[in-house]
C-alpha positions in Angstrom: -23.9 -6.9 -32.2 -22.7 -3.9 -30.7 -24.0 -4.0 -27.6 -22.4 -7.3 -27.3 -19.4 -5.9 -28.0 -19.7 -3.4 -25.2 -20.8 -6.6 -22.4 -17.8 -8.0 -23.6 -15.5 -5.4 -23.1 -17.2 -5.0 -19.7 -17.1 -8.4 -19.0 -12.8 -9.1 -19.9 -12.6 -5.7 -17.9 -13.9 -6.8 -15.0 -12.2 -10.2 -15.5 -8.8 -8.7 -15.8 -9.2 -6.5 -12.5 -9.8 -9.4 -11.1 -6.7 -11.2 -12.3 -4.7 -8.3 -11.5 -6.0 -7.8 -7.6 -6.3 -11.6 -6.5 -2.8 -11.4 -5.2 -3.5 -8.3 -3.3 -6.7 -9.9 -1.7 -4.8 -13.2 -0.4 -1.6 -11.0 0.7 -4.1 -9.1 2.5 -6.4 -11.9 3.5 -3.4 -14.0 4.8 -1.8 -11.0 6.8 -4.5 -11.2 9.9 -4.4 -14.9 9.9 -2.9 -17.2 12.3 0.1 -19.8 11.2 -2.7 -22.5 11.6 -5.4 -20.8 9.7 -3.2 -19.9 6.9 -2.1 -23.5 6.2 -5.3 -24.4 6.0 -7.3 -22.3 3.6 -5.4 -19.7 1.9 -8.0 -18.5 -0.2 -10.7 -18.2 3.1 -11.5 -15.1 5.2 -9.8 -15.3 8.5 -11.7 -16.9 11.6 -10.5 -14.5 14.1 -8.2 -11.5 13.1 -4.6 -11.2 14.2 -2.0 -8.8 14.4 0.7 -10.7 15.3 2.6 -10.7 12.3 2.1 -6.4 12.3 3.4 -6.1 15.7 6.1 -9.2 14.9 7.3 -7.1 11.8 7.4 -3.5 13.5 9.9 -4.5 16.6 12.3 -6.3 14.0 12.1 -3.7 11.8 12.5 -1.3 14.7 9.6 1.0 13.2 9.6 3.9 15.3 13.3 4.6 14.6 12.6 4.2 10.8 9.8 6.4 11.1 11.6 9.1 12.9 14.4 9.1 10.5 11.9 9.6 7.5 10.5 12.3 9.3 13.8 14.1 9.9 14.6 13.8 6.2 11.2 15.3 5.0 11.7 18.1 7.2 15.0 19.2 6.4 13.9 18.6 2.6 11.1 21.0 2.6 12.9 23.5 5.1 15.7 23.7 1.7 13.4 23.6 -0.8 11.1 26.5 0.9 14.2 28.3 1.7 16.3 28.2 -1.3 13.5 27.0 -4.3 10.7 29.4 -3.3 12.8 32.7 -2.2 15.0 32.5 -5.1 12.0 32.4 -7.7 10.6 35.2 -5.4 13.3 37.1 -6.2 13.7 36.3 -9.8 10.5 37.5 -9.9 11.3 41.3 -8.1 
């Protein structure tokens, strides 16, 4: 009995993951398909992998401008938290 306990367990574990990271698996899945493919089968691997939806989302979104902003923002964040964070507990420490 308990051993049957533990497959069980196991067993609605693994069933539950499962549950949980479907959706990821089609998002993904469905991502590198063609408009075509993806009306067909939405739960099938891709026949041939695309990137046109990547490259069709990164010039709307302008990606290299976002990216250089969140760049610019991370910098100047850790330049003020080295600067001011770190050397005033340095000195709180003196």
């Amino acid at each position: 009995m308990r051993l049957f306990k533990k497959y069980l367990k196991e067993i609605l574990l693994v069933v539950g993951a499962l549950v949980f990271l479907s959706p990821v698996y089609i998002m993904l899945v469905n991502s590198f398909k063609s408009r075509s493919e993806l009306y067909e089968n939405v739960l099938a691997l891709p026949e041939t992998l695309t990137f046109e939806h990547y490259i069709r989302a990164m010039d709307r979104m302008n990606f290299g401008l976002a990216f250089f902003n969140s760049l610019v923002i991370t910098i100047i964040s850790v330049v003020i938290i080295r600067y001011f964070i770190i050397n005033d507990s340095m000195d709180a420490c003196a």
